[in-house]
N, C-alpha and C positions, 0 to 999 in steps of 0.2 A: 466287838461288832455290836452296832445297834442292834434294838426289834423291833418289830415291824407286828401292826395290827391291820387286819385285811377286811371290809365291810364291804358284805356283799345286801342289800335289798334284795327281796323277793314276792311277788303275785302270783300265784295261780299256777305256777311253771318248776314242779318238784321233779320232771325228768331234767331236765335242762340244768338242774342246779345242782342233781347229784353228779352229772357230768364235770360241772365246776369244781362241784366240792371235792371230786377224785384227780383233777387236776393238780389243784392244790394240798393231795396227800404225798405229793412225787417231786417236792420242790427240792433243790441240790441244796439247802441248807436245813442246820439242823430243826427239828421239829420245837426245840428248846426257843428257838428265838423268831417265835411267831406264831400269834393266834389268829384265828378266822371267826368272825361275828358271821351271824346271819340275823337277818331283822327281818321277819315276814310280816309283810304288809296286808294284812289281812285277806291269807288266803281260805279259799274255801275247800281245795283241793288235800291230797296226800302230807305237803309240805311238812307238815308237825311231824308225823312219823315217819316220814325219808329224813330228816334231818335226826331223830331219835337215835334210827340205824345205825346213822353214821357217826353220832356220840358214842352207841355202847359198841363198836366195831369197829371202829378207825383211831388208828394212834394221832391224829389229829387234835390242837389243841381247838376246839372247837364250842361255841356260846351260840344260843338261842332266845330269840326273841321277838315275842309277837306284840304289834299295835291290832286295834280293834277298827280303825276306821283306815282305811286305802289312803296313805301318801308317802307319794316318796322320798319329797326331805325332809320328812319326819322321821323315815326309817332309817335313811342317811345321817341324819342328827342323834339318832339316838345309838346309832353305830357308834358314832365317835364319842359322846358322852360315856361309851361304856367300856371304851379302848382301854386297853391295859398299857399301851403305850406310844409315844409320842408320835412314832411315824405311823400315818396310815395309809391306807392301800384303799382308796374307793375302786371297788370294780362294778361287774352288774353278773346277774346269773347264767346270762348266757357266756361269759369269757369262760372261755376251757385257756388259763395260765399254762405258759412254755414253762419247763421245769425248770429254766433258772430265773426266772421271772422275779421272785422275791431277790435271789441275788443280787441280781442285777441294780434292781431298784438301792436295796442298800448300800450298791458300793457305790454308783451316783451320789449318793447323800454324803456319805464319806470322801468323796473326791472333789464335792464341789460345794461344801455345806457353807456358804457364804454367811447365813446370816436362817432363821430359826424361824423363820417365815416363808421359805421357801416351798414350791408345788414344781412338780414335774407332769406331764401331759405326755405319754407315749403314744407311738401308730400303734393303732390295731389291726391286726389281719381276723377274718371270718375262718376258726376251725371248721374244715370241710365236712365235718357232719352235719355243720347247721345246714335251716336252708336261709341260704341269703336273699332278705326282701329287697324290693323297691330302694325303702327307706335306710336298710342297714349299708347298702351300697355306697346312699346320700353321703 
């Protein structure tokens, strides 16, 4: 089975992301065959030490990484620069991932890996503890 590298970006928003990040400590596949970047985008908030936590206390294979100036595909670009592997998992901080979410993804890649260029785009549903705006409705 393939691995799978997850990049999440993050601003401002370290409740929201340890939400994420505890998503992604519960995925049905082994912990062996998948890391999770986070690239903070220059927050000013907790974010550095919520994510610290969750290096020195989560069996999580988990990286860290701050830019100095606010953007997001920068922080997206240097997610993937620093992927330990091929496949990668753009999400965003506020996805709370269903626990076979990586599964999943990988066996797609597996069942239908036509050609090494390939993207997949899944629906998202809003986990109900968000609160869903306007715009996340859109």
């Amino acid at each position: 089975m393939q691995k799978i590298s997850v990049v999440i970006p993050t601003h401002n928003r370290c409740r929201i992301l340890s939400n994420s990040l505890k998503s992604f400590e519960n995925q049905t596949i082994s912990k062996e065959k998948y890391e999770v970047i986070i690239v903070d985008n220059a927050s000013r908030d907790n974010t550095a030490k919520e994510v610290e936590n969750f290096i020195n206390n989560s069996s999580l294979n988990l990286r860290y990484f701050k830019i100095a100036e606010p953007s997001a595909s920068k922080a997206r670009n240097i997610g993937i620069l620093n992927a330990r592997y091929d496949l990668i998992l753009n999400t965003d901080d506020d996805i709370i991932a269903s626990t076979n979410l990586l599964e999943e993804h990988l066996k797609f890649h597996q069942n239908f890996n036509l050609n090494d260029n390939m993207a997949i785009l899944g629906y998202t549903t809003w986990h109900n503890s968000l609160s869903v705006t306007n715009f996340m409705q859109f």
